[in-house]
C-alpha positions in Angstrom: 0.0 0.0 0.0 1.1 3.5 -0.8 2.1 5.7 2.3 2.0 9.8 2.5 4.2 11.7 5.0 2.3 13.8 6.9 3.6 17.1 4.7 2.0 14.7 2.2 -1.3 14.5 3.6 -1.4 18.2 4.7 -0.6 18.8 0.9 -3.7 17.1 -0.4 -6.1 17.7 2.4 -5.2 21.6 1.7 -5.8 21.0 -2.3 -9.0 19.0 -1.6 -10.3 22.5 0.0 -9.4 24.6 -2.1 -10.9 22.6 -5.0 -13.8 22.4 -2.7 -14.0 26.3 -2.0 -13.6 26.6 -6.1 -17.0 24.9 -6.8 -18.9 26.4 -4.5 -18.0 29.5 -6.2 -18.6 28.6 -9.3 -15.2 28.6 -10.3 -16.4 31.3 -13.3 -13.3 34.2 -13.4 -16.6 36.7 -15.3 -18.6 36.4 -12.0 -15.6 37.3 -9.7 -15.3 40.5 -11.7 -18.7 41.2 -12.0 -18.7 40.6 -8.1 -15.8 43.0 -7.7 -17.4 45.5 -9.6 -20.3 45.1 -7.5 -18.6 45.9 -4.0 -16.4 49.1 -5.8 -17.0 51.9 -3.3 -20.3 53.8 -3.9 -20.3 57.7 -3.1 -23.2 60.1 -3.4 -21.7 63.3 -4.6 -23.6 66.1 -4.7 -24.4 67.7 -7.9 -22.8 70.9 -9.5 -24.7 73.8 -10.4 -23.0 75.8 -13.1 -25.8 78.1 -13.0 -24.8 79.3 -9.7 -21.2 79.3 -10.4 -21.8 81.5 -13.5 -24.1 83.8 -11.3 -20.9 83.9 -8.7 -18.4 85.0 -11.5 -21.2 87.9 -12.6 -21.7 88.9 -9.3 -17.5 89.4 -9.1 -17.1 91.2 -12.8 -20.1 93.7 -11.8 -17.6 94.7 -9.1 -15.7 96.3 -11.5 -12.2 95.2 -12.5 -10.5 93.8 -8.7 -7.5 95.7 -9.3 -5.9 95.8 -6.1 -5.5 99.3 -4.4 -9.1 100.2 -6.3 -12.9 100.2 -4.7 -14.0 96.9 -6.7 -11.0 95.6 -4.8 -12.6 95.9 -1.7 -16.0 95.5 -2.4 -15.4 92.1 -3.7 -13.1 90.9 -0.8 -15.5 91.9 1.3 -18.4 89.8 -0.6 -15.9 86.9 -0.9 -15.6 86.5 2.8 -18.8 86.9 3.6 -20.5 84.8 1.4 -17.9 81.6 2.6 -18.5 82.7 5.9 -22.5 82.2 4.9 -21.7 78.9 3.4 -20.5 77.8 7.4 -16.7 77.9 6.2 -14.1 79.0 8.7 -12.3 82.4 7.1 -9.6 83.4 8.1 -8.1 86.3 6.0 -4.4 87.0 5.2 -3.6 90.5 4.9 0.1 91.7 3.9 2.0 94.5 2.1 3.6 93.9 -1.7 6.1 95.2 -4.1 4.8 94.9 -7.7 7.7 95.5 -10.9 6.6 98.8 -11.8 7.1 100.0 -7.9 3.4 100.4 -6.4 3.3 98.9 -2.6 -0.5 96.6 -2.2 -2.7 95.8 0.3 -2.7 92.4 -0.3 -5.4 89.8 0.9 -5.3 85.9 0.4 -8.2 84.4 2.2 -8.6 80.6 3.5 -11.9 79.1 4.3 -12.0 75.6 6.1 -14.5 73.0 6.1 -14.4 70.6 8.5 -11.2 72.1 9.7 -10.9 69.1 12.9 -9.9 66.5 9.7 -6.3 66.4 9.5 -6.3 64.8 5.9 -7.3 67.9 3.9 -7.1 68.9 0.0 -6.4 72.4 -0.6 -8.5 74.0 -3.7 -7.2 77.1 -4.7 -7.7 80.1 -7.2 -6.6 83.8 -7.6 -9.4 86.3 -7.1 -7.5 89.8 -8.3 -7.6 91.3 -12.2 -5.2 92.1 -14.8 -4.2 96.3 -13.8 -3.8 96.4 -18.0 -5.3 94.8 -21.2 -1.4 94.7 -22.0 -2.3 92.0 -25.2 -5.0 94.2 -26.5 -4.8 96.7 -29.4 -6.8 99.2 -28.0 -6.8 100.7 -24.2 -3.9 98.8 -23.0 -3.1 100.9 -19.9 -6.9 100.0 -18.9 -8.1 97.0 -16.4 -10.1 94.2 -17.6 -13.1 92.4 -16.1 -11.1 89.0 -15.6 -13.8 87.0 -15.9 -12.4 84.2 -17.1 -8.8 84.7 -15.8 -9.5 84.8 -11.7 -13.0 84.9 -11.1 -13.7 81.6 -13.1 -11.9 79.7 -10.4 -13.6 81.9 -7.9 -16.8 80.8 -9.1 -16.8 77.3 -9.4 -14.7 77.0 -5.8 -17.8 79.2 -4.4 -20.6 76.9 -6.2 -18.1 73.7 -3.9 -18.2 75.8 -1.1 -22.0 75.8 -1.4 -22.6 72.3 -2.3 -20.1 71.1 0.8 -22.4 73.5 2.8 -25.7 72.2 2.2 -25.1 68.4 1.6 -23.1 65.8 3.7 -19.5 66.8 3.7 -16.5 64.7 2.3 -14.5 62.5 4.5 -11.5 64.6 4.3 -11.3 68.6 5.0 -11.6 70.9 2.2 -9.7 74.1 2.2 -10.8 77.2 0.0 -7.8 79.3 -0.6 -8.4 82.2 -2.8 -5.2 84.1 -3.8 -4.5 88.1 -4.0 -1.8 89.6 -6.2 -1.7 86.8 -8.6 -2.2 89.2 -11.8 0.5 92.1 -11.9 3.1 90.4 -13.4 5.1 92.5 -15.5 4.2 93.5 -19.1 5.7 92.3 -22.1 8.1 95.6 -22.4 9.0 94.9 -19.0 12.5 93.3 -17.6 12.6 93.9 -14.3 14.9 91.9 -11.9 13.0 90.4 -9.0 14.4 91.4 -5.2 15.6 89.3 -3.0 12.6 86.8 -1.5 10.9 87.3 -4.3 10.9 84.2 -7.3 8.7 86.1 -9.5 6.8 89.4 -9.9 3.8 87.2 -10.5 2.0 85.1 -7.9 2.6 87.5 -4.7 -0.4 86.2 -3.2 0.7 82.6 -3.6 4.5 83.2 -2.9 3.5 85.2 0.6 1.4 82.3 1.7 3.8 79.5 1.0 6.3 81.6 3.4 3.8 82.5 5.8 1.1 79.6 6.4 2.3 78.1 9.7 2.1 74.6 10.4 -0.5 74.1 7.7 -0.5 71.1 5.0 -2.5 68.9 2.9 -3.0 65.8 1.3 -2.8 67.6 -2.2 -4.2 70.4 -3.9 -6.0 71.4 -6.9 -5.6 75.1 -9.0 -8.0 76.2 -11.0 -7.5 79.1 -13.6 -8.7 80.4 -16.6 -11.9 77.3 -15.9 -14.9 78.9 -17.7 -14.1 79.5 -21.1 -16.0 78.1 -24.3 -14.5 75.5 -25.7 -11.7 75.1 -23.5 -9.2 72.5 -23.3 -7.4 71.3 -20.3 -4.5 69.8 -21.4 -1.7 68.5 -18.6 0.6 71.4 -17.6 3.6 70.6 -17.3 4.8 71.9 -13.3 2.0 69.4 -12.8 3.3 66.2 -14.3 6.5 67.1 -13.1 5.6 68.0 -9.2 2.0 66.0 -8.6 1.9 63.3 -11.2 -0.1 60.9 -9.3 -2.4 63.8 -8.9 -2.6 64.7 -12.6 -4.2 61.1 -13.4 -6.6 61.0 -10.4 -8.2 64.3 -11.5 -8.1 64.0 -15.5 -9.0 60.3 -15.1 -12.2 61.3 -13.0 -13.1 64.2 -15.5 -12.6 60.9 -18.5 -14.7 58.7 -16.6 -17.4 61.3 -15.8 -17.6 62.1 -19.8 -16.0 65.6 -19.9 -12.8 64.2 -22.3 -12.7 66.7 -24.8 -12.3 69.2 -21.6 -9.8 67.3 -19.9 -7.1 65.9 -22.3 -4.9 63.4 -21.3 -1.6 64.7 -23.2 1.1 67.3 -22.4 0.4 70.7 -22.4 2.9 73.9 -21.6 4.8 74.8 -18.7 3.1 78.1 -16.6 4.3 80.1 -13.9 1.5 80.0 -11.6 0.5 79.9 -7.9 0.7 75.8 -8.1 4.3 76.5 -8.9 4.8 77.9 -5.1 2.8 75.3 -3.6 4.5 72.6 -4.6 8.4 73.9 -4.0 7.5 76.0 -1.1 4.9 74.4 1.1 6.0 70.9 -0.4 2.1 70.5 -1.2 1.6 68.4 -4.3 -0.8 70.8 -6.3 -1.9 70.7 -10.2 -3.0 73.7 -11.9 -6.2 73.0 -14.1 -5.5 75.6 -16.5 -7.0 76.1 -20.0 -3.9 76.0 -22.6 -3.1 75.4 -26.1 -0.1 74.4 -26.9 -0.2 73.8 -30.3 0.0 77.6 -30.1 1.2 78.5 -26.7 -1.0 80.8 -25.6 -3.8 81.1 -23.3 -6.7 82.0 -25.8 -7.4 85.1 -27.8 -9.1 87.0 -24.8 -5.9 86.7 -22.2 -4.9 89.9 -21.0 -7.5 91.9 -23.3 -10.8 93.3 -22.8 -12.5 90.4 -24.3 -12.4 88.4 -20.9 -15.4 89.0 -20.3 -19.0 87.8 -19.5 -19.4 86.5 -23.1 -16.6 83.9 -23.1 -17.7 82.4 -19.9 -19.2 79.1 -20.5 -21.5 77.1 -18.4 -20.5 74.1 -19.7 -17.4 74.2 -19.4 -18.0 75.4 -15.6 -20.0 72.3 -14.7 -17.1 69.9 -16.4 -14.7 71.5 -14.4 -16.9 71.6 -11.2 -18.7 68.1 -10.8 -15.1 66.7 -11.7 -13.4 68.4 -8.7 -16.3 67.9 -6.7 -15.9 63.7 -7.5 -12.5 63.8 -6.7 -12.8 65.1 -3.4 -15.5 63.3 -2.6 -14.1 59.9 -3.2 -10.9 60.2 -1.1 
């Protein structure tokens, strides 16, 4: 008769089970998908109103042009904290003094609103909320401000319209910070060449570039930029201080925008390389942060309204608001 070591036995009992626990399962490799499929997490995010976002970007361009140092300025700093303080956010504002290239000193204000500011894993959503001093690309009245609809209060907008949704609907399991920057928008102008001072990377992005130096002990998890997110027609390609700095980042948010059916927004292919307040974030505060930022690179430029009196209420797209906003709005509410 045939003998079996005890390893031997252990062997076959083992095999018998598993072939067992195969069976009763069906052994079918389709129905194991179909029930991994079946137990993918499930989240109820809230739905986007672009209506409201686009009535939030009016409400900033009837303002008047957000030059710092100007009434409009004010006004609309004063709406901006108020209405996140409405929305049940914690503000705190940032106030501070800047140098701009052409030598005028600002009154500066970034302003941070928390949700759910106990949550130590947050995600930081930012935008710049001040306008262009000059229409420096335009042909005519180039020493004039533009409305910045588009470029500033776009972001604005559809990071109000969050604010509002995280407000009135069960919050994310994370903490969501608001963090709208000042200064962003007086860069130098084409005729310019101004060396920046010591401290200071770039005469654009004050706002960002004080906060970074100047935020405490705060961090997050990773952030998301959004500028320039309301025109028609635009195209989100992947910038490239993005891929470079938050890469991981870059494919949970386009691949979220994708999945939710908003691909000829958000295309999955290199774009150009901006300075912009993401660029801060990410060498400063060490904050992974992308910059969802409408770009063509075929031509290299931001759109035939950028820096002209044509950013303005007509270009702003509802659409385009809504793509950008319920994909955010998935992203943070599946972490």
């Amino acid at each position: 008769m045939l003998r079996f070591s005890n390893n031997s036995v252990k062997t076959i009992l083992f095999a018998l089970a598993v072939t067992i626990l195969l069976s009763s399962c069906g052994g079918d490799s389709k129905k194991g998908t179909e029930k991994a499929v079946e137990t993918k997490k499930v989240v109820n995010v809230p739905n986007f109103n672009p209506d409201s976002a686009f009535a939030y970007i009016q409400k900033q361009v009837e303002f008047g042009p957000r030059v710092p140092g100007s009434e409009p300025h004010t006004n609309t700093k004063e709406y901006l904290i108020n209405k996140l303080k409405s929305f049940g956010a914690t503000v705190k504002p940032q106030e501070f003094e800047a140098t701009t290239f052409d030598g005028q000193t600002l009154s500066l204000t970034n302003i941070m609103a928390s949700f759910s500011p106990e949550k130590t894993t947050r995600i930081l959503l930012a935008a710049h909320w001040d306008a262009r001093p000059f229409a420096d690309k335009d042909s005519e009245r180039k020493n004039e401000p533009i409305d910045a609809a588009n470029d500033g209060a776009s972001g604005v907008g559809v990071l109000l319209e969050i604010a509002r949704v995280i407000n009135e609907n069960p919050t994310p399991e994370v903490g969501i910070d608001v963090l709208l920057f000042d200064g962003e928008d007086w860069g130098e102008t084409e005729d310019a060449d101004v060396p920046t001072p010591a401290g200071l990377d770039s005469w654009w992005c004050l706002g960002s570039q004080y906060w970074v130096k100047n935020k405490g002990n705060y961090s997050a998890y990773y952030g998301i930029l959004l500028d320039m997110v309301g025109g028609k027609n635009a195209k989100f390609y992947i910038e490239g201080m993005s891929k470079y700095y938050a890469a991981s980042i870059v494919n949970k948010v386009w691949d979220q925008g994708i999945e939710l059916g908003y691909s000829n927004y958000f295309v999955k292919q290199p774009g150009g390389q901006t300075t912009d307040d993401h660029v801060f974030v990410n060498e400063y505060a060490k904050i992974p942060m992308v910059d969802i930022i409408s770009f063509d690179p075929k031509d290299g430029g931001f759109g035939g309204f950028h820096h002209t009196h044509k950013d303005n209420m007509e270009i702003i797209s509802k659409e385009t608001l809504e793509a950008v906003g319920e994909t955010v709005l998935h992203v943070v509410y599946y972490e």
